[in-house]
PDB file of N, CA, C and O in Angstrom:
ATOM      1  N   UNK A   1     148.198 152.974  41.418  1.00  0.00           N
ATOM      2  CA  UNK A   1     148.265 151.563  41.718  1.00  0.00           C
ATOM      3  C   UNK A   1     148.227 151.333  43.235  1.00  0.00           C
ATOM      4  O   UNK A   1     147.350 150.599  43.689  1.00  0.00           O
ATOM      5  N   UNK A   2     149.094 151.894  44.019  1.00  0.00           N
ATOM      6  CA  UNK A   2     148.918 152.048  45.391  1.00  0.00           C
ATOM      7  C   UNK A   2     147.675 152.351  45.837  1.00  0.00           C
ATOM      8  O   UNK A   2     146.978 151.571  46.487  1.00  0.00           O
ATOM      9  N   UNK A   3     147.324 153.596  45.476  1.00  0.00           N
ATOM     10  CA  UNK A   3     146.221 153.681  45.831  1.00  0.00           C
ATOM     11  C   UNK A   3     145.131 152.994  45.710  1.00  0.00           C
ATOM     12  O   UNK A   3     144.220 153.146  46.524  1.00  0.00           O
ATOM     13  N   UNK A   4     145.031 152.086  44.635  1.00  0.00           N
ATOM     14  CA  UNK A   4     143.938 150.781  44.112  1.00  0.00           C
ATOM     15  C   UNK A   4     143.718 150.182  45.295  1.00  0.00           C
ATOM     16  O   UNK A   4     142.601 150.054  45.797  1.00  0.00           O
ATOM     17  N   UNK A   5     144.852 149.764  45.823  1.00  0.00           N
ATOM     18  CA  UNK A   5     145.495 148.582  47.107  1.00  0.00           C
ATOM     19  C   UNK A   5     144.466 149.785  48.152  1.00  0.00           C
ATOM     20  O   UNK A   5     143.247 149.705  48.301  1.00  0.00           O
ATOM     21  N   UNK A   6     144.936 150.326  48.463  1.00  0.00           N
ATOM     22  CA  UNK A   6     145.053 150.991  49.928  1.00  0.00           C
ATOM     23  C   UNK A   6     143.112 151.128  50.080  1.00  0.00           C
ATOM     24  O   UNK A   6     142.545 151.144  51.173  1.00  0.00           O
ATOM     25  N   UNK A   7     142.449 151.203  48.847  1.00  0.00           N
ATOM     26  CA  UNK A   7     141.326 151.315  48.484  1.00  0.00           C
ATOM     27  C   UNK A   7     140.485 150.146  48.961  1.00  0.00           C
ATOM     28  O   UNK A   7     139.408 150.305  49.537  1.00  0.00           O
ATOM     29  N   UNK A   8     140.975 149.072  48.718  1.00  0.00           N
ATOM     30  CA  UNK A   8     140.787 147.679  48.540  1.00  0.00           C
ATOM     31  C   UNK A   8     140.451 147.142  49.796  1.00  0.00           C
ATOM     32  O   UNK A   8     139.445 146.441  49.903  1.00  0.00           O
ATOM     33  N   UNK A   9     141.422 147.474  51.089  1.00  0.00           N
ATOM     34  CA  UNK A   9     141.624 147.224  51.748  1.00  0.00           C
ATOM     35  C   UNK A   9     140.758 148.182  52.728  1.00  0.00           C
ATOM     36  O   UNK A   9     141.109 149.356  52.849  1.00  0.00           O
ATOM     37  N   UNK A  10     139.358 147.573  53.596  1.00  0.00           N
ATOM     38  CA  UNK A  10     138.617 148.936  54.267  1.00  0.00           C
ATOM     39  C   UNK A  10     139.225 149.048  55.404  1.00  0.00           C
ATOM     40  O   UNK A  10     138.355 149.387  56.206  1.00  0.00           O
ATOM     41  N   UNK A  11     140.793 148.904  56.238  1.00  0.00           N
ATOM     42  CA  UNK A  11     140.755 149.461  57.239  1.00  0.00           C
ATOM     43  C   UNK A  11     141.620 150.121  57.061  1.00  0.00           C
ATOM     44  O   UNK A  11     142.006 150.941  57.893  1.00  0.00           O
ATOM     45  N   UNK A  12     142.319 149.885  55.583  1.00  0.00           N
ATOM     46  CA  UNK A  12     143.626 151.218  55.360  1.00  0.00           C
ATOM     47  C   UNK A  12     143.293 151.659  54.590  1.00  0.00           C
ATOM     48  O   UNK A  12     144.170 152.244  53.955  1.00  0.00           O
ATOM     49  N   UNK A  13     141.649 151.773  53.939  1.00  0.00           N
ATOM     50  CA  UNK A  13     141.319 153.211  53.961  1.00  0.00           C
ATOM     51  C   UNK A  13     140.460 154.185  54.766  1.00  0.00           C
ATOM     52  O   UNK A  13     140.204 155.368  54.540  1.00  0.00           O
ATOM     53  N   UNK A  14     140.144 153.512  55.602  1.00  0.00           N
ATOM     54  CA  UNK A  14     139.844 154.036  56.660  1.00  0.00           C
ATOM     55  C   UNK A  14     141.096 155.024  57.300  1.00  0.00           C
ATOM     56  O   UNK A  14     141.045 156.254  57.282  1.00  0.00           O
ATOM     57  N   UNK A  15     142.176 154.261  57.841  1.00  0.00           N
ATOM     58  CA  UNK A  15     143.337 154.728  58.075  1.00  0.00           C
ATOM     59  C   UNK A  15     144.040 155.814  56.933  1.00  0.00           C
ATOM     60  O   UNK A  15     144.908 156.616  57.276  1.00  0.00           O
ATOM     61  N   UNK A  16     143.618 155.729  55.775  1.00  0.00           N
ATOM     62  CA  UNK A  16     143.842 156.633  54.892  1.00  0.00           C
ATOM     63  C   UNK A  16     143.438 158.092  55.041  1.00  0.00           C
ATOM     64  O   UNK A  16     144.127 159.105  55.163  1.00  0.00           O
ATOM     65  N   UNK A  17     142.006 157.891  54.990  1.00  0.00           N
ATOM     66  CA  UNK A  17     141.358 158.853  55.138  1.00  0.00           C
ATOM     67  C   UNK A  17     141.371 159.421  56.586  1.00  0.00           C
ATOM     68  O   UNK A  17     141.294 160.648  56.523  1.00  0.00           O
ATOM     69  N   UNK A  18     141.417 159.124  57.437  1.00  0.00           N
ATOM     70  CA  UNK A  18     141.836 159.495  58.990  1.00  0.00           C
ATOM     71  C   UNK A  18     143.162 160.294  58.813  1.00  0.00           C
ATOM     72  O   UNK A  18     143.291 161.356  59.423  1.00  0.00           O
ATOM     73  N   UNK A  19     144.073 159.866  58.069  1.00  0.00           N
ATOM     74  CA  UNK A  19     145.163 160.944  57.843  1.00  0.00           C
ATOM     75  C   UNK A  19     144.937 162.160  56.963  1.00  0.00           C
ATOM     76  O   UNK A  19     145.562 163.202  57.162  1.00  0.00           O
ATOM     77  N   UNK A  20     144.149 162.046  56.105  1.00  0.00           N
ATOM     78  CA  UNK A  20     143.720 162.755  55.026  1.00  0.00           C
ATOM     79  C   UNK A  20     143.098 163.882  55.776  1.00  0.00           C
ATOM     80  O   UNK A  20     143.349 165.049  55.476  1.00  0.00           O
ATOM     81  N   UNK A  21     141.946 163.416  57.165  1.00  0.00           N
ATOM     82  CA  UNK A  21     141.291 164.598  57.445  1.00  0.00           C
ATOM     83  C   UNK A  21     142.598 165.357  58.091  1.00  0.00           C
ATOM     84  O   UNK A  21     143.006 166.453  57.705  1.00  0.00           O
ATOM     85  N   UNK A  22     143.280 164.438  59.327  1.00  0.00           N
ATOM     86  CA  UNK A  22     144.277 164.804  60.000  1.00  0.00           C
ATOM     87  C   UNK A  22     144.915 166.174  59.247  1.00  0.00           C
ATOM     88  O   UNK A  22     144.949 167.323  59.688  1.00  0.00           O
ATOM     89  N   UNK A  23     145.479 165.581  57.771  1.00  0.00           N
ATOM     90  CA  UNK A  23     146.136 167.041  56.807  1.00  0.00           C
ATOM     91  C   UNK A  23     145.627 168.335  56.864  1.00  0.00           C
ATOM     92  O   UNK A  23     146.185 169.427  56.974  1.00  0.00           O
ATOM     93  N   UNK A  24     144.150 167.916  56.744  1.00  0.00           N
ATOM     94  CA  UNK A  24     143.322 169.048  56.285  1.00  0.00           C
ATOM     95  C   UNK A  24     143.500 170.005  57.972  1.00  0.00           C
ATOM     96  O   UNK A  24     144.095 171.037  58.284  1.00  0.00           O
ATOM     97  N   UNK A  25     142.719 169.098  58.665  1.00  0.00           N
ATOM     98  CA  UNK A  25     142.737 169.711  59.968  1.00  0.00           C
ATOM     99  C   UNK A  25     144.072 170.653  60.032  1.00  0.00           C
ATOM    100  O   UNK A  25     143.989 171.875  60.150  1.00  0.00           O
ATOM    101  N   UNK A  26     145.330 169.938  59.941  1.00  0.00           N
ATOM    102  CA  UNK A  26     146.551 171.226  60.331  1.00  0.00           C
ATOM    103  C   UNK A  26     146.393 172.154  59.700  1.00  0.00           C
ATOM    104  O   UNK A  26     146.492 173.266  60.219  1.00  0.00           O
ATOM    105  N   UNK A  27     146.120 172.010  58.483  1.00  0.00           N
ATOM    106  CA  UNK A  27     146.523 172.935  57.157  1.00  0.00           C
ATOM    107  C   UNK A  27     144.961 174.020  57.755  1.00  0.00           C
ATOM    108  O   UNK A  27     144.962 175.206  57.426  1.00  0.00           O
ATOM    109  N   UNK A  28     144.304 173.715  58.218  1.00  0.00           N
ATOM    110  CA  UNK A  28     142.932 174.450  58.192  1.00  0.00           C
ATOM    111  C   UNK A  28     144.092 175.260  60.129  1.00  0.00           C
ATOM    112  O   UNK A  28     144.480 176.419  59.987  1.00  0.00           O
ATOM    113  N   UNK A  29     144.261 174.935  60.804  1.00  0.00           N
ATOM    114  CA  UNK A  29     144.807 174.871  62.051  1.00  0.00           C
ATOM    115  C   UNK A  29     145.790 176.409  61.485  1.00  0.00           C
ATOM    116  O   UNK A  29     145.488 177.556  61.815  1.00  0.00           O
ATOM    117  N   UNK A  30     146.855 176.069  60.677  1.00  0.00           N
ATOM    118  CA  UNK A  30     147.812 176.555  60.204  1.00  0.00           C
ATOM    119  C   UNK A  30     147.371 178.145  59.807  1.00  0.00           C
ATOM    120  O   UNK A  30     147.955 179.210  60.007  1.00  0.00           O
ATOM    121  N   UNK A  31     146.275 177.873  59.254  1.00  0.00           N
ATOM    122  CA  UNK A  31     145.742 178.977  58.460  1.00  0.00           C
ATOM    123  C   UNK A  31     144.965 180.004  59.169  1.00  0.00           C
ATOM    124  O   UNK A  31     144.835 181.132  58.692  1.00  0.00           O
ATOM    125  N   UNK A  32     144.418 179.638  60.348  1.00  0.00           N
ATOM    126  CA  UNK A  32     143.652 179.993  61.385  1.00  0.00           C
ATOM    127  C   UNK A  32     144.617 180.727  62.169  1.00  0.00           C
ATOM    128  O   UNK A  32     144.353 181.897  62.446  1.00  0.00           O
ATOM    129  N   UNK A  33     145.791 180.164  62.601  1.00  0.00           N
ATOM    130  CA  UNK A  33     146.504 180.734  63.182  1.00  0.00           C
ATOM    131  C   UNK A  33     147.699 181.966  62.700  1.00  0.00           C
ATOM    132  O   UNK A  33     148.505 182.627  63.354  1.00  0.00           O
ATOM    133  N   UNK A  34     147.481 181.921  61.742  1.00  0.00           N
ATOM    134  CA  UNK A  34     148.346 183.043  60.682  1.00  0.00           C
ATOM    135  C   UNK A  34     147.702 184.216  60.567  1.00  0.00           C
ATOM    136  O   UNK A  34     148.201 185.336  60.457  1.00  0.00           O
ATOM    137  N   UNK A  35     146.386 183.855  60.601  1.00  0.00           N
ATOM    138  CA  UNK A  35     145.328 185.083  60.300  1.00  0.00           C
ATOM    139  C   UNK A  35     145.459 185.984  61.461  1.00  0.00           C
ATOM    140  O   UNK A  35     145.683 187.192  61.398  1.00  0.00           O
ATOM    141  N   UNK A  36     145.216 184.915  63.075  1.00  0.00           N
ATOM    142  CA  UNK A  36     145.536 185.788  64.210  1.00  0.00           C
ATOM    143  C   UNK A  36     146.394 186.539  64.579  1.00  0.00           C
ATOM    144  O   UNK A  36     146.302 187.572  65.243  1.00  0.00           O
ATOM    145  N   UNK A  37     147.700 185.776  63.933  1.00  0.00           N
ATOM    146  CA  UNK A  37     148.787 186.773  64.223  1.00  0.00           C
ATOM    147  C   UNK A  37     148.747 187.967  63.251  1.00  0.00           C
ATOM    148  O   UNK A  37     149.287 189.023  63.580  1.00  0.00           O
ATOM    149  N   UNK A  38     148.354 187.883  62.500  1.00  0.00           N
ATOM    150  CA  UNK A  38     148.292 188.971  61.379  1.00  0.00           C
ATOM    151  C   UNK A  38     147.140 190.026  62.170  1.00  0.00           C
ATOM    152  O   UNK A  38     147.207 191.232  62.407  1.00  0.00           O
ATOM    153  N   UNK A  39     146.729 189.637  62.280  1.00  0.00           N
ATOM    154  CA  UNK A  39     145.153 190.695  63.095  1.00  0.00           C
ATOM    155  C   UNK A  39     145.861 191.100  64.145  1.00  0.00           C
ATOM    156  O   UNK A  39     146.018 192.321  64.142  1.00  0.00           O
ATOM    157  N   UNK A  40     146.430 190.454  65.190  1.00  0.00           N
ATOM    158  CA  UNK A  40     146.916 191.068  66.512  1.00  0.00           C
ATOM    159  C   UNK A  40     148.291 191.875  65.860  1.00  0.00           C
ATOM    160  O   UNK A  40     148.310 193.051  66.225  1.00  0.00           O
ATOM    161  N   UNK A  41     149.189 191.579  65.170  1.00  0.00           N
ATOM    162  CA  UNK A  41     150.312 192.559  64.804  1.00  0.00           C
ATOM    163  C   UNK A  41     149.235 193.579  64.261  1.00  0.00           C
ATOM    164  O   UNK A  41     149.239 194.479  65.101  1.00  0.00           O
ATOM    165  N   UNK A  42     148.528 193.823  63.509  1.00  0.00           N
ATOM    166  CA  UNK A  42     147.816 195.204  63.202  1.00  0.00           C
ATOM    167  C   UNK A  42     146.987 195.715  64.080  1.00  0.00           C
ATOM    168  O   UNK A  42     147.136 196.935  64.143  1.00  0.00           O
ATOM    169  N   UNK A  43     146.098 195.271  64.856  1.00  0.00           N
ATOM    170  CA  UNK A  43     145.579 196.056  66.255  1.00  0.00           C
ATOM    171  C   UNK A  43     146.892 196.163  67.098  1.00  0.00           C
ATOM    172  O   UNK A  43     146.672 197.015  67.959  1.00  0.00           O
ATOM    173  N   UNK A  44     148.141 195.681  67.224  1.00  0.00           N
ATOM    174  CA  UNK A  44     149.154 196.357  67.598  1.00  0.00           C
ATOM    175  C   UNK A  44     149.849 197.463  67.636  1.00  0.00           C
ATOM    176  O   UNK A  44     150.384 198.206  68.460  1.00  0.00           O
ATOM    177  N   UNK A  45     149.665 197.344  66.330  1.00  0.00           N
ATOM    178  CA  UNK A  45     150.550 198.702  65.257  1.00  0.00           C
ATOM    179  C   UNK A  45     149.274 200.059  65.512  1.00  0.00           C
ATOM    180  O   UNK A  45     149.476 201.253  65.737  1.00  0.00           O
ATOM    181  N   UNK A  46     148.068 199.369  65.380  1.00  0.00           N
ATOM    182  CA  UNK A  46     147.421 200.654  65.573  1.00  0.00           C
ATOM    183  C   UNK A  46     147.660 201.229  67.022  1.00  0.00           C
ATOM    184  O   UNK A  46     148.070 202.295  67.482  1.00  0.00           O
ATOM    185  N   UNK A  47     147.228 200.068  67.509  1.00  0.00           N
ATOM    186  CA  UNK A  47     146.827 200.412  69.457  1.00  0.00           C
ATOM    187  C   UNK A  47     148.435 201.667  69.554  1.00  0.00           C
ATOM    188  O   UNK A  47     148.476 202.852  69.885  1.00  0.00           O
ATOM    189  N   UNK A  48     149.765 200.528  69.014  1.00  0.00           N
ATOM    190  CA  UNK A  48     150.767 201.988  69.062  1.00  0.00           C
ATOM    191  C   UNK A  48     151.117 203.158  68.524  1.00  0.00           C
ATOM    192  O   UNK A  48     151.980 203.945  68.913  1.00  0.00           O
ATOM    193  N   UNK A  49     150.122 203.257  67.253  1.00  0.00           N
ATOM    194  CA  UNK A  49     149.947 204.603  66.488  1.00  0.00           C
ATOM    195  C   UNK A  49     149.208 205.497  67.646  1.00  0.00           C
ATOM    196  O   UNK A  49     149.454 206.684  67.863  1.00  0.00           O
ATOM    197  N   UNK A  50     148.302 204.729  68.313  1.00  0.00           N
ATOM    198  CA  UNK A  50     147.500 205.768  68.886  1.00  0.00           C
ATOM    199  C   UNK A  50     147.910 205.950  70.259  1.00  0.00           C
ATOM    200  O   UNK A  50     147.714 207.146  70.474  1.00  0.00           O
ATOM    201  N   UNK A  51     148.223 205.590  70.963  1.00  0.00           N
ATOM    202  CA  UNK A  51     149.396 205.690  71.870  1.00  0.00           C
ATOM    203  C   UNK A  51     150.630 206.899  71.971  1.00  0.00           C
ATOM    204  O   UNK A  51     150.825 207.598  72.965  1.00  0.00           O
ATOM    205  N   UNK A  52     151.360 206.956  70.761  1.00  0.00           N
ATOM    206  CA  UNK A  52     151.917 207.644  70.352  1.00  0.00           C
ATOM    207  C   UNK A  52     151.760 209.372  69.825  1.00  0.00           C
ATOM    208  O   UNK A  52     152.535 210.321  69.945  1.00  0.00           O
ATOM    209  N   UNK A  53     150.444 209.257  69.227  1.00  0.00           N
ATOM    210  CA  UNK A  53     149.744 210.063  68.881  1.00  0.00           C
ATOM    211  C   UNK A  53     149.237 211.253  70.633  1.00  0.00           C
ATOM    212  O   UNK A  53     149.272 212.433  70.982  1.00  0.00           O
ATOM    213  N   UNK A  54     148.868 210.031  71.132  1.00  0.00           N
ATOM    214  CA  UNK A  54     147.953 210.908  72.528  1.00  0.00           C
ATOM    215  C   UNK A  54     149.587 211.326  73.150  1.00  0.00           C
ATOM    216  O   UNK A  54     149.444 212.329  73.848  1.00  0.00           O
ATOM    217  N   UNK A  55     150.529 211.047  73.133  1.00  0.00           N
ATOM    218  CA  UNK A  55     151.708 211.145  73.895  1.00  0.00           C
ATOM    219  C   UNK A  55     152.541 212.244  72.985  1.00  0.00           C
ATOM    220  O   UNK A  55     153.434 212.803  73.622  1.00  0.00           O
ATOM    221  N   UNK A  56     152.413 212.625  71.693  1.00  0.00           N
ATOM    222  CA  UNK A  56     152.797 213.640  70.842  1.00  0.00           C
ATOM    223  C   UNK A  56     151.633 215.014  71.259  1.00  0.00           C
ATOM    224  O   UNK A  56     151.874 216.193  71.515  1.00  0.00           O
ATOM    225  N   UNK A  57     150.363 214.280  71.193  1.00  0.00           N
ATOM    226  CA  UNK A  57     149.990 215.977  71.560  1.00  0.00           C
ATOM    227  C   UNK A  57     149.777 216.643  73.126  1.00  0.00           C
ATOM    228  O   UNK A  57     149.370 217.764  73.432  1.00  0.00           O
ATOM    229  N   UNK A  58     150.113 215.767  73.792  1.00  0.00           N
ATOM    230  CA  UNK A  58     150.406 215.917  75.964  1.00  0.00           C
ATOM    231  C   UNK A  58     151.916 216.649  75.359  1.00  0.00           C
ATOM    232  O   UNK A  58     151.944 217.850  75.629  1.00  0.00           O
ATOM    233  N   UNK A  59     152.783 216.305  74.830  1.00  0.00           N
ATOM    234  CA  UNK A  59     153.990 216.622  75.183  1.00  0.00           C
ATOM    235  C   UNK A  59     154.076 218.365  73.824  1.00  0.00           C
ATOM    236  O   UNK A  59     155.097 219.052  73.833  1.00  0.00           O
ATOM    237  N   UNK A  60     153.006 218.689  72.971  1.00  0.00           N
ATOM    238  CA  UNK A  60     152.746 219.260  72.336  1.00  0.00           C
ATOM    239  C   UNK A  60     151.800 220.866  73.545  1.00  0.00           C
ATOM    240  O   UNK A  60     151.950 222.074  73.364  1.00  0.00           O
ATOM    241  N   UNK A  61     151.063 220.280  74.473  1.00  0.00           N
ATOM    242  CA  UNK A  61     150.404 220.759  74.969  1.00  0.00           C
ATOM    243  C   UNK A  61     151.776 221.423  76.229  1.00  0.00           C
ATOM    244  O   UNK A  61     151.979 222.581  76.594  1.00  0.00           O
ATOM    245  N   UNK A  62     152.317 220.451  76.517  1.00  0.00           N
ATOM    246  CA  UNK A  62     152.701 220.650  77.702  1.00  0.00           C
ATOM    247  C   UNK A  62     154.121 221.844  77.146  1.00  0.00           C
ATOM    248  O   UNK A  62     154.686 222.566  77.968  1.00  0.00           O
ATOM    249  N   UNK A  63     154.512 221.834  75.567  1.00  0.00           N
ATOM    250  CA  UNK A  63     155.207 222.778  75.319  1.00  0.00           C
ATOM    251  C   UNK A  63     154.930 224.270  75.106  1.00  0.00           C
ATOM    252  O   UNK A  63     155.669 225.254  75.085  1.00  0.00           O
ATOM    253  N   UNK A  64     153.549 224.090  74.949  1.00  0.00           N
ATOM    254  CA  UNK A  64     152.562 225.790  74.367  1.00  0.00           C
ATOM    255  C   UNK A  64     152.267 225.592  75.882  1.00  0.00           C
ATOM    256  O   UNK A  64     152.889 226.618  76.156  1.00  0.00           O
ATOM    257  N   UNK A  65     151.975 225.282  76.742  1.00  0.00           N
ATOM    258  CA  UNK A  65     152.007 225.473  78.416  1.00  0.00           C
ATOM    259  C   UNK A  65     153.091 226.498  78.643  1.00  0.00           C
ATOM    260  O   UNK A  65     152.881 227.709  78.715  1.00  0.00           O
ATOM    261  N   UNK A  66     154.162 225.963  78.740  1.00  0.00           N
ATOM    262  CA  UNK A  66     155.612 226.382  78.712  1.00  0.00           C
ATOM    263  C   UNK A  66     155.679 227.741  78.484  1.00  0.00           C
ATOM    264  O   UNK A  66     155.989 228.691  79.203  1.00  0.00           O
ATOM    265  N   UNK A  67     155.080 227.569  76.545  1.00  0.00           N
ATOM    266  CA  UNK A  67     155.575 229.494  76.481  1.00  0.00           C
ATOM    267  C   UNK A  67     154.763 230.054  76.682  1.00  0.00           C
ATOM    268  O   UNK A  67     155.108 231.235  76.701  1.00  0.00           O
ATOM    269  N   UNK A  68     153.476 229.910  76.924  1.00  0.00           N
ATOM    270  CA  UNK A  68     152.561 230.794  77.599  1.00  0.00           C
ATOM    271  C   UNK A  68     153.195 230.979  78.868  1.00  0.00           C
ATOM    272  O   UNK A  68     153.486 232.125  79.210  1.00  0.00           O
ATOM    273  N   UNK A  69     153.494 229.827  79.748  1.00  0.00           N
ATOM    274  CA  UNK A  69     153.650 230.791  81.008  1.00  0.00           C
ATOM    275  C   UNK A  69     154.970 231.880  80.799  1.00  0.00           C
ATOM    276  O   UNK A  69     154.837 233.067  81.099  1.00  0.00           O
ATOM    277  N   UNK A  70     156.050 231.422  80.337  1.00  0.00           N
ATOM    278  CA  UNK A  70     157.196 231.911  79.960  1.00  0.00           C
ATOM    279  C   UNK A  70     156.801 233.592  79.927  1.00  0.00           C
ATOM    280  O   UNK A  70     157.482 234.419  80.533  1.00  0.00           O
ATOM    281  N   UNK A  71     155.349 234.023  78.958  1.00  0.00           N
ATOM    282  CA  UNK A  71     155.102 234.801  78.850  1.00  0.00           C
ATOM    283  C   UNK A  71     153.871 235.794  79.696  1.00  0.00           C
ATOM    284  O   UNK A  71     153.112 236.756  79.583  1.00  0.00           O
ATOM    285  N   UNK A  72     154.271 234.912  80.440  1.00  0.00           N
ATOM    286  CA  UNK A  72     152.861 235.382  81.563  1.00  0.00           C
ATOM    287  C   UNK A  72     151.615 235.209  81.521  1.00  0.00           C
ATOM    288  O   UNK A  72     151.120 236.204  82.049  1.00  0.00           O
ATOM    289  N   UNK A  73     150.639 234.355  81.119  1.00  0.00           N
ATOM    290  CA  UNK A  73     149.908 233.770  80.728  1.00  0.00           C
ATOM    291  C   UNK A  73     149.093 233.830  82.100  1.00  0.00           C
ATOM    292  O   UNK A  73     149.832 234.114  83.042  1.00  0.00           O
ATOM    293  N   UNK A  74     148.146 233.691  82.348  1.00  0.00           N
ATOM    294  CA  UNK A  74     147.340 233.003  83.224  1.00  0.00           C
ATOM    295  C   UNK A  74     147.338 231.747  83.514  1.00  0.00           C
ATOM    296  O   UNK A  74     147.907 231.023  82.696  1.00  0.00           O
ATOM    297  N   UNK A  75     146.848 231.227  84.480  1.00  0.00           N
ATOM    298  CA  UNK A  75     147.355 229.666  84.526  1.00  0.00           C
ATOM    299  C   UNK A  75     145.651 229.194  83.938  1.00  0.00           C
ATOM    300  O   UNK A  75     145.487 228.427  82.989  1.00  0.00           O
ATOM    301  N   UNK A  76     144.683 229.734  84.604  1.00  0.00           N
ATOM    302  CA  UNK A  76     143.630 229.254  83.875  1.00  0.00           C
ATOM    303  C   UNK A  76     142.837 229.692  82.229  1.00  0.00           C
ATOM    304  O   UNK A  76     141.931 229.051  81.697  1.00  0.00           O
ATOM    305  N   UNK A  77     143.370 230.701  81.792  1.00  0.00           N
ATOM    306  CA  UNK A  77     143.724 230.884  80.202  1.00  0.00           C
ATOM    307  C   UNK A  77     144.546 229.391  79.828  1.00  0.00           C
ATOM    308  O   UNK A  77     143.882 228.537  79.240  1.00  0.00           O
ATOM    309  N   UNK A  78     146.036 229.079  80.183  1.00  0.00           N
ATOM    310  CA  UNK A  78     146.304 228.208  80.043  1.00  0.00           C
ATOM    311  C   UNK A  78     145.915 226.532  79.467  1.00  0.00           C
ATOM    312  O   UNK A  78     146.108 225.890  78.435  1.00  0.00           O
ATOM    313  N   UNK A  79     145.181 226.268  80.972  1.00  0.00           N
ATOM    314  CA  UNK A  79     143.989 225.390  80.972  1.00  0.00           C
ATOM    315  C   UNK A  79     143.124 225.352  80.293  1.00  0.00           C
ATOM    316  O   UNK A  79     142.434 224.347  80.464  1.00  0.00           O
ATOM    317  N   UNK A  80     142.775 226.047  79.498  1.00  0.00           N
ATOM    318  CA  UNK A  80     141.744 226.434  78.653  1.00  0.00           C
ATOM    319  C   UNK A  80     142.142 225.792  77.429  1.00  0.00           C
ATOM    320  O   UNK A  80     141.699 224.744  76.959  1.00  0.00           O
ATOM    321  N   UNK A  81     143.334 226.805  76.817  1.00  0.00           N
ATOM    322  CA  UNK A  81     144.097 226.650  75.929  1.00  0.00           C
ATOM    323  C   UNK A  81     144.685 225.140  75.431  1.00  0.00           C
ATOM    324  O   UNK A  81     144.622 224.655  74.301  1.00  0.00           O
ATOM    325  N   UNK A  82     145.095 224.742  76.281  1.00  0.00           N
ATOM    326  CA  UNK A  82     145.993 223.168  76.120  1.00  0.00           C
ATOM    327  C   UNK A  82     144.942 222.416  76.639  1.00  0.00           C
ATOM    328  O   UNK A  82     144.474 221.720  75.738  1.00  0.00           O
ATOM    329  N   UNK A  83     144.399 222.261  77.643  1.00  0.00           N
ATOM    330  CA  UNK A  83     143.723 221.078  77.900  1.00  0.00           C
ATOM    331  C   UNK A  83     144.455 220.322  78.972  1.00  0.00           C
ATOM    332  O   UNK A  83     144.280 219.118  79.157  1.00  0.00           O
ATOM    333  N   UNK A  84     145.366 221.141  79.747  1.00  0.00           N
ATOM    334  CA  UNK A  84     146.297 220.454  80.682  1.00  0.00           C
ATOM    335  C   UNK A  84     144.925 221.009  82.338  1.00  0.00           C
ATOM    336  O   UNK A  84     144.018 221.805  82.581  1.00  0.00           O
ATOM    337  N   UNK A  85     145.561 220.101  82.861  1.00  0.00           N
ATOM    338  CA  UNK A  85     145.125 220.913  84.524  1.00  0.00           C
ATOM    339  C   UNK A  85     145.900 221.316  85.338  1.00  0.00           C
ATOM    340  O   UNK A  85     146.991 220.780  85.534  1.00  0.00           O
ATOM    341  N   UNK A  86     145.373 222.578  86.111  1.00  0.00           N
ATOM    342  CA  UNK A  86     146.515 223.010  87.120  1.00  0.00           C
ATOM    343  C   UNK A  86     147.512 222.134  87.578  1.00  0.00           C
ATOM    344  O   UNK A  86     148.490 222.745  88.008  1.00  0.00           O
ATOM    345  N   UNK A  87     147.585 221.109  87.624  1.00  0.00           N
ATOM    346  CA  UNK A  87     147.866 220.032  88.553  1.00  0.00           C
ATOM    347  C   UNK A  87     149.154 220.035  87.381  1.00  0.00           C
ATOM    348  O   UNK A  87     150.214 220.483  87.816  1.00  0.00           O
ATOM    349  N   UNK A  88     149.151 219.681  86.273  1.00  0.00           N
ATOM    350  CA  UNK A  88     149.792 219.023  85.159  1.00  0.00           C
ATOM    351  C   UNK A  88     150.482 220.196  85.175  1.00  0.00           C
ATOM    352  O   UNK A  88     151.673 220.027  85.437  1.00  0.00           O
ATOM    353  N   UNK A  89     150.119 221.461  84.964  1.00  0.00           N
ATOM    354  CA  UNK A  89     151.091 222.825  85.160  1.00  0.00           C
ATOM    355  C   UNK A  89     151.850 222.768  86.575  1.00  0.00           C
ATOM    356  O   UNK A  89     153.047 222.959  86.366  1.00  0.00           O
ATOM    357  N   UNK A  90     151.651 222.622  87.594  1.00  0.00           N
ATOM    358  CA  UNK A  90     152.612 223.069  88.075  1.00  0.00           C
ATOM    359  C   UNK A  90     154.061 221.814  88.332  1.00  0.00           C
ATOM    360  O   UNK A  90     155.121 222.189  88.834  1.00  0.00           O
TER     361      UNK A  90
END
């Protein structure tokens, strides 16, 4: 019944429909923006998987460094071995 009225009347439905898109627009706004955060928390999570990863095998490297030299190793066998540089050994 309201709506009959609001119909009836062309500048409040004009004004009707101006809110109507308005809805859509947030709700479309809303949805857009949920997605991003969802995408950036997971290129997050990865970017810090892999982060983590390169920082597990430096600190992996830099321990087989260790007992090689421990055991007399060469320093450039070493280098070879791990993937460290003189520089990072001493």
């Amino acid at each position: 019944m309201i709506m009959q009225e609001i119909l009836k009347n062309e500048e409040e439905r004009r004004i009707h429909e101006s809110r109507q898109r308005f809805i859509r627009d947030q709700l479309t706004n809303q949805k857009e923006y949920e997605r991003r955060v969802i995408e950036a928390e997971k290129t997050g999570r990865e970017e810090g998987i892999e982060i983590g990863e390169k920082r597990g095998e430096k600190k992996g490297a830099i321990q087989t460094a260790k007992a090689m030299i421990a055991a007399g190793v060469d320093i450039e066998t070493i280098c070879k071995a791990t993937g460290l540089s003189p520089e990072e050994l001493t």
